[in-house]
Structure formats: structure tokens, C-alpha cells
C-alpha positions as CSV (number, residue, x, y, z in Angstrom):
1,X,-4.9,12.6,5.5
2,X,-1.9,14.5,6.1
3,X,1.3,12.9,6.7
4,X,4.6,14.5,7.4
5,X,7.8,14.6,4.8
6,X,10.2,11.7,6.4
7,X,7.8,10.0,8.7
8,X,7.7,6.2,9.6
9,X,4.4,4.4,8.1
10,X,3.5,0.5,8.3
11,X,0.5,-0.8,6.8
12,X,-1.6,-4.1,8.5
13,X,-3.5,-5.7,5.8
14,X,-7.1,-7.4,7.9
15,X,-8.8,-9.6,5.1
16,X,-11.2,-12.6,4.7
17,X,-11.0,-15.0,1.8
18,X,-14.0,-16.2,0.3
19,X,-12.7,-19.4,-1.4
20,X,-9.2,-20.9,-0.8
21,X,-6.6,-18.8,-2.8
22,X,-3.4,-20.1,-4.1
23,X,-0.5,-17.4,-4.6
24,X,-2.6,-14.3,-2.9
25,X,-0.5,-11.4,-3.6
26,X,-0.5,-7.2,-2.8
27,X,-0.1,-4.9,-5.1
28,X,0.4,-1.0,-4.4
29,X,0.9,1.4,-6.7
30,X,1.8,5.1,-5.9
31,X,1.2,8.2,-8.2
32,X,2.3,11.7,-7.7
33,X,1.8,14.7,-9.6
34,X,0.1,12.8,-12.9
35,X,2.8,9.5,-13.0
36,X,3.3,6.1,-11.4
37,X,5.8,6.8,-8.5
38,X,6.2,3.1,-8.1
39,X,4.8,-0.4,-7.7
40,X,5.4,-3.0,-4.7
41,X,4.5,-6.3,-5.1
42,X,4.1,-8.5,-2.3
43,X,3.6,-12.6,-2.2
44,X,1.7,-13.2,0.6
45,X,1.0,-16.9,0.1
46,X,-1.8,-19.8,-0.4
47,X,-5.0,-19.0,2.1
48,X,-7.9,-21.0,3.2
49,X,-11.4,-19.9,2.6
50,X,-12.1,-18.0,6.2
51,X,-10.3,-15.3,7.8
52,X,-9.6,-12.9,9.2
53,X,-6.3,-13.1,8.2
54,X,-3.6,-10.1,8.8
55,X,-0.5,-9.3,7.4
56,X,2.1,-6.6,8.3
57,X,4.1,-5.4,5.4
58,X,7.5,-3.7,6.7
59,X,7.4,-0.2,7.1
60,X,8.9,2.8,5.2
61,X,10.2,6.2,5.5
62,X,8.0,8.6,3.3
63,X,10.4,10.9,1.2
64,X,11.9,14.2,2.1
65,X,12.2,17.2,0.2
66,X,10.0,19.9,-1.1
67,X,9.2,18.1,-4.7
68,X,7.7,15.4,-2.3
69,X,5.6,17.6,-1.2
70,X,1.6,17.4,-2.1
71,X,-1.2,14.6,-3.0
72,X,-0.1,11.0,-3.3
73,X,-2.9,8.6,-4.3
74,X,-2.4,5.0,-3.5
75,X,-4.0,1.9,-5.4
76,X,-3.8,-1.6,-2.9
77,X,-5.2,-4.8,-4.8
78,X,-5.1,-8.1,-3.7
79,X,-4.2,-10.8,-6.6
80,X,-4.1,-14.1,-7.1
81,X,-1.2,-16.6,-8.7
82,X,-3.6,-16.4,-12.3
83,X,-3.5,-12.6,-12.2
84,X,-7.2,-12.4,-10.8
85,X,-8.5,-9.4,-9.0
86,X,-9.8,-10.4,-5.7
87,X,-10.1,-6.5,-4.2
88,X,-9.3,-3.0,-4.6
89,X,-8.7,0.1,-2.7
90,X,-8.1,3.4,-3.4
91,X,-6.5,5.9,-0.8
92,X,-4.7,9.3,-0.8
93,X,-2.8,11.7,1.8
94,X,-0.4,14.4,1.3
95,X,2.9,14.6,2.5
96,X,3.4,18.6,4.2
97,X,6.9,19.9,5.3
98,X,7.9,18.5,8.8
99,X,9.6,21.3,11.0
100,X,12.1,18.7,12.2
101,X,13.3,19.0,8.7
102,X,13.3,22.8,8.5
């Protein structure tokens, strides 16, 4: 996916819980050219066992610049208050040169 230098994204997390979960929490962490760009932790609270449930995390301006530029892979995991993994995801895009920047 490609994604331009500057641009707006938000991110709706759709998710089921299998047993009640105390503390549920996202984790993403961003790498970039080899190194951890940077982790975001979000508390998202206690659930029920059911779901769907959806959260909106607030949204961000991707960077600008030419050393932004190229493959960004993403790792989302959901965790509880104890630290256990409840799921995983892996994503990646690439941020390209906007003309509105040019």
C-alpha cells in the first residue's frame, strides 16, 4: 500500500474477545529502514467475552521529507494487564513523495 508523505491516517480497531479481559491494551510498533521508529501504547480497557467491539485510535499526520520516504512495516498486538499476547498483526506501506509537497 502506498501512502503519501504528510497524509492524514486513522486506524478503527473491529475485535472479538474470547474470554473477558481485564486491562486490554494496543501496541504498535513502527520500523523503518532496519530500526524501531517508535512504539504507541494504548489502554483500551476491561472487555466482556463477545464482541464485536471497535475502537478508533486518533489519527496522525505521516512524516514529510525525503528520509521518510520508503517501506514502513507495522506490528499491532493486542495485550492484556499481565502482559499476555491476545493477537498479532503485521502490516507495511510506503510513504512516496506527495506533489502537494513538491
Amino acid at each position: 500500500m502506498e501512502l503519501s508523505e504528510g497524509a492524514v491516517v486513522a486506524l478503527a480497531l473491529t475485535f472479538r474477545v474470547e474470554e473477558a479481559v481485564d486491562g486490554l491494551a494496543f501496541e504498535e510498533t513502527r520500523r523503518f529502514d532496519g530500526g524501531v521508529v517508535g512504539t504507541t501504547r494504548t489502554v483500551l480497557g476491561g472487555f466482556r467475552a463477545g464482541g464485536p467491539y471497535e475502537v478508533r485510535l486518533p489519527p496522525e499526520r505521516l512524516p514529510i521529507g525525503r528520509a521518510s520516504h520508503g517501506t514502513y512495516e507495522v506490528t499491532g498486538r493486542f495485550v492484556d494487564g499481565a502482559g499476555r499476547e491476545h493477537a498479532r498483526e503485521v502490516h507495511r506501506f510506503r510513504i512516496v513523495p506527495s506533489e502537494k509537497w513538491v
